[in-house]
N, C-alpha and C positions, 0 to 999 in steps of 0.2 A: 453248786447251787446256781440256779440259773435263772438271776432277777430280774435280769433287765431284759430277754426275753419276754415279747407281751405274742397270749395267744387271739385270734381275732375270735371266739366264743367265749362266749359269757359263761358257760359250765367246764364246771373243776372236770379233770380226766385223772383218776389217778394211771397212775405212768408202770406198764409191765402188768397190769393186773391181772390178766388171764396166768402168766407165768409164774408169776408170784402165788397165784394158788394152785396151780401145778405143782410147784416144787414144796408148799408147805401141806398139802393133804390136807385142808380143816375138815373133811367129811370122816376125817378119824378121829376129829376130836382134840381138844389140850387145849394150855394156855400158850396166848402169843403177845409178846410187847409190840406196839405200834408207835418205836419211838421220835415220830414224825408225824402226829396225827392230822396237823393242818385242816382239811376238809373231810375230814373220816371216813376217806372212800377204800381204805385198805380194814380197816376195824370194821366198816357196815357190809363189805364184803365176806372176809371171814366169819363175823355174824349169825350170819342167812345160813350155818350150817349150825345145826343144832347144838352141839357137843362141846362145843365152843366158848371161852373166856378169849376175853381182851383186856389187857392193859394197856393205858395209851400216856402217852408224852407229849407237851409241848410249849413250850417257852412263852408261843404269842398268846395274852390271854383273849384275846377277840373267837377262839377256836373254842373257848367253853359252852357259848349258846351251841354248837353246833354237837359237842359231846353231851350237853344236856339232855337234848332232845336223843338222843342216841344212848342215852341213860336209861331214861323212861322206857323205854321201849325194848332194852333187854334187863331188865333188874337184874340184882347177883351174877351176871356175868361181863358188865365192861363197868371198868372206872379210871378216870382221866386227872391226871395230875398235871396241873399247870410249873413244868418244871424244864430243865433243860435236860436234853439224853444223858451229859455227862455226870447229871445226878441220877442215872437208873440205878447204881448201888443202895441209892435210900430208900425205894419204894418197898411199902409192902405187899411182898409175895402170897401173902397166906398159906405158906409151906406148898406152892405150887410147882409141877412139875415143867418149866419152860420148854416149851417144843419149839418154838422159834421167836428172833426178835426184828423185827422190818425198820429199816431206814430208808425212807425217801429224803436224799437231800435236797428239794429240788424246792420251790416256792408256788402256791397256790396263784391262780388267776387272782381270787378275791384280794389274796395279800400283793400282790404286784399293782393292781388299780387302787387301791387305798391311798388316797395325796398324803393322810397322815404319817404313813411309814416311810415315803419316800425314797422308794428302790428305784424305780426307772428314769432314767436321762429325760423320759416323757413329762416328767412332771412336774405341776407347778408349786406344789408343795413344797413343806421343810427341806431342806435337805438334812433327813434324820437317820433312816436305817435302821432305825432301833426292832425287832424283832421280839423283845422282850426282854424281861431281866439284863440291862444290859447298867454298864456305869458313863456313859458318853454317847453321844451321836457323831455323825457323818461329818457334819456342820462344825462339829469341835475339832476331829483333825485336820480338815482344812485349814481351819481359821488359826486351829494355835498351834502345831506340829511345824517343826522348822523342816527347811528345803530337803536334806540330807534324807530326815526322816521319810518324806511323802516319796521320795525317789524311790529307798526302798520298798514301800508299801507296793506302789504303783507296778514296780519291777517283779517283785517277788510273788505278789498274790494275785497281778492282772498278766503278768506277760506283757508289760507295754515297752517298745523299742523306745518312744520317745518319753518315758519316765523322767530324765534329769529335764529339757527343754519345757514340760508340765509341769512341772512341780514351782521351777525357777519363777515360771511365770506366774503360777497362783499366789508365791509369794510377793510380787509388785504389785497384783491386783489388788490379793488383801489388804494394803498398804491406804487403797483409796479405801473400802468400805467391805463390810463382808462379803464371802462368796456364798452365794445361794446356790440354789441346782441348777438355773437357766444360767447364772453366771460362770459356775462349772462349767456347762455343754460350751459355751461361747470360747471360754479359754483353749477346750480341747481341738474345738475346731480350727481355732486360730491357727494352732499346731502341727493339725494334721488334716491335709487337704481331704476331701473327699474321693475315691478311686471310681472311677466310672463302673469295675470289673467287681466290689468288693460291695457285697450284700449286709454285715456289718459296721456297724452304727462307730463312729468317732470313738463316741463316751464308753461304749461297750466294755470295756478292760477296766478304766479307771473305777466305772460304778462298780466292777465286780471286786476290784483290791480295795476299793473302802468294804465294802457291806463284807467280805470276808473278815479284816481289820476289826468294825464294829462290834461285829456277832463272836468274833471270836475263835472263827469256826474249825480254825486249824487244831485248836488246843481239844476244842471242844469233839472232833470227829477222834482225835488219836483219844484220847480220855474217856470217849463212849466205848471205842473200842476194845480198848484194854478192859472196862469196868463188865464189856459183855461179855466176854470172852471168860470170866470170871464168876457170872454169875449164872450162868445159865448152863442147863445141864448137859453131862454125855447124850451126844447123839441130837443134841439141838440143833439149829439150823439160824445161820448168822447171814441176814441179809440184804444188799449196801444196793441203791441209785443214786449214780455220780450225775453229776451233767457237767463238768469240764473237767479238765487234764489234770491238775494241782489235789481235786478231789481222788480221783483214779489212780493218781500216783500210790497214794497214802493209803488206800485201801490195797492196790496188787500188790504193794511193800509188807504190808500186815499179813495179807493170807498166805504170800508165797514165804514169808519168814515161818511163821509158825506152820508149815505143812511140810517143809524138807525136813531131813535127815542130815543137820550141818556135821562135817568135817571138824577137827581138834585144831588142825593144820596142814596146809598141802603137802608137809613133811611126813605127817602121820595121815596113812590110808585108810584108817577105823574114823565112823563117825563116831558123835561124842553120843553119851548113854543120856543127853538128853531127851525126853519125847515128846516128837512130833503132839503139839497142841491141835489141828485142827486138819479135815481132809477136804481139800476143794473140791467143789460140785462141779465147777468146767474149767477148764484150760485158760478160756478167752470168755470173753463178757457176754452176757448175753443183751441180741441190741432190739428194739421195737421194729416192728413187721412195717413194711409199705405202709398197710391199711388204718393201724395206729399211727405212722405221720401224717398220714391224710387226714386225717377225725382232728387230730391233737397234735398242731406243727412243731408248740418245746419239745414235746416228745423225741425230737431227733437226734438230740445230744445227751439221749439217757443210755448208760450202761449198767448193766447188771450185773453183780459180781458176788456169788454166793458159799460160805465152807458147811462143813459139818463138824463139832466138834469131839474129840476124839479121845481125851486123855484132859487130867485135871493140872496138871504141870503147868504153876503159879509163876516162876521165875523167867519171863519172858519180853516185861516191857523194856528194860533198858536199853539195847540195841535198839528199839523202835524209837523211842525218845530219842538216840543220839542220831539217830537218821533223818530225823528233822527237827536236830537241832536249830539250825540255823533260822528256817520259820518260826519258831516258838520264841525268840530273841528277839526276830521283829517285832512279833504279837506283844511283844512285852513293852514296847515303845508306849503303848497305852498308858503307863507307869507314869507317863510325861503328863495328861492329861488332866 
């Protein structure tokens, strides 16, 4: 999810859309979850083809006016639940046939310029992050998360090299008066010189390991995906926009898990009689054209990664679970708050 990225247009792009309807057919008709609906440009797109239900997802409630109006306008075929993906188990279906469910994880223009939510290093607002349904802000792990803890976070969910020497120091700054967001960016700078050669913002890593932290997002994408994989039917189509490495991780670990044919043991040359859960639609990601980063410059850190699924074979999350474990541990630091 990619926040602190600012595009220089005032208009939403949703991210792959030409592809994203190539590979779901809506001109055949079905229902499809849109468990990302942000600005509802994957829902008003599928749409515009007749045959078509939408159900949509989304945690920020600011995104209702926008489902509203996109209410009206298809009765009995789109309804929007202000909830988070990893409750798609709850919603009701109406004995619906799922042909596919779409994740953009990515953030709207509108919600990255909002001061009140407070994603970008740009802003002069809270330093909040909240997204919705959430139990803390940005502004509370700073403020009350001990050194140890922010190291991890910092390290774990941004990739940042200088994690312990950041952390050390927000905690002596704390010490004089809260950190806000301009006093965040000030710390990191202090830290980390500017590179003549690096187009990449200071704050860039740490705002993305808090608002990952915040949102939750690590628990929340492995939990969406296990609950979709679940619920939707043979022959559906499950389909993921990362915009960093941490996300893409967790999605190629999920689809190549459930699409091989594992081994018992390297001792034993039979695989095991479990079945393969799901069959990937490509190898490698699929990435945005030249002409989409030209229109729409976040666009360049989107990948597309999409299966089909294949077999109802329920007993598959525990491996996935223990494979990131260790992020789901950190996420759990929250527990401090």
């Amino acid at each position: 999810m990619n926040a602190t990225i600012l595009s220089n247009n005032e208009e939403h792009y949703p991210v792959l859309l030409n592809e994203i309807l190539s590979i779901i057919s809506p001109q055949n008709g079905g229902t499809f979850i849109d468990c990302t609906f942000g600005q509802g440009g994957y829902s008003e797109s599928i749409l515009k083809f007749p045959k078509t239900e939408v159900i949509a997802l989304d945690r920020d409630i600011d995104c209702k006016k926008v489902a509203e109006t996109l209410e009206k306008k298809n009765k009995n075929r789109f309804i929007f639940y202000n909830k988070k993906f990893s409750d798609i188990d709850e919603i009701d279906y109406k004995n619906s046939t799922i042909r596919g469910v779409i994740f953009d994880l990515g953030y709207s223009y509108t919600q990255i310029k909002d001061p009140k939510k407070g994603l970008s290093f740009e802003s002069t607002g809270l330093l909040n992050m909240r997204m919705g349904i959430n139990e803390f802000s940005a502004s509370d792990v700073v403020n009350k998360l001990e050194q140890k803890d922010l190291e991890l976070i910092f390290k774990f969910f941004g990739d940042e090299e200088k994690s312990k020497i950041i952390s050390k120091k927000i905690i002596l700054e704390r010490a004089k008066g809260e950190i806000d967001t301009q006093k965040l960016v000030k710390i990191i700078n202090s830290v980390k010189k500017k590179k003549k050669y690096k187009s990449i913002h200071n704050a860039t890593k740490v705002f993305q390991a808090l608002r990952i932290f915040v949102n939750k997002e690590i628990s929340e994408l492995i939990y969406g995906l296990i609950k979709t994989v679940k619920i939707i039917d043979k022959k559906g189509l499950i389909l993921l926009i990362s915009f960093h490495s941490l996300e893409d991780k967790i999605i190629k670990f999920f689809f190549k898990n459930l699409s091989e044919q594992k081994k018992i043991s390297r001792y034993y040359p039979e695989p095991s009689k479990e079945k393969k859960v799901l069959k990937l639609g490509t190898k490698k990601p699929i990435l945005p054209s030249k002409q989409e980063i030209r229109i729409n410059k976040p666009s360049r850190s989107a990948k597309l990664r999409y299966a089909i699924k294949i077999s109802n074979e329920k007993n598959f999350e525990k491996e996935f679970l223990k494979e990131f474990e260790k992020l789901l541990e950190i996420e759990s630091l929250s527990k401090k708050l």
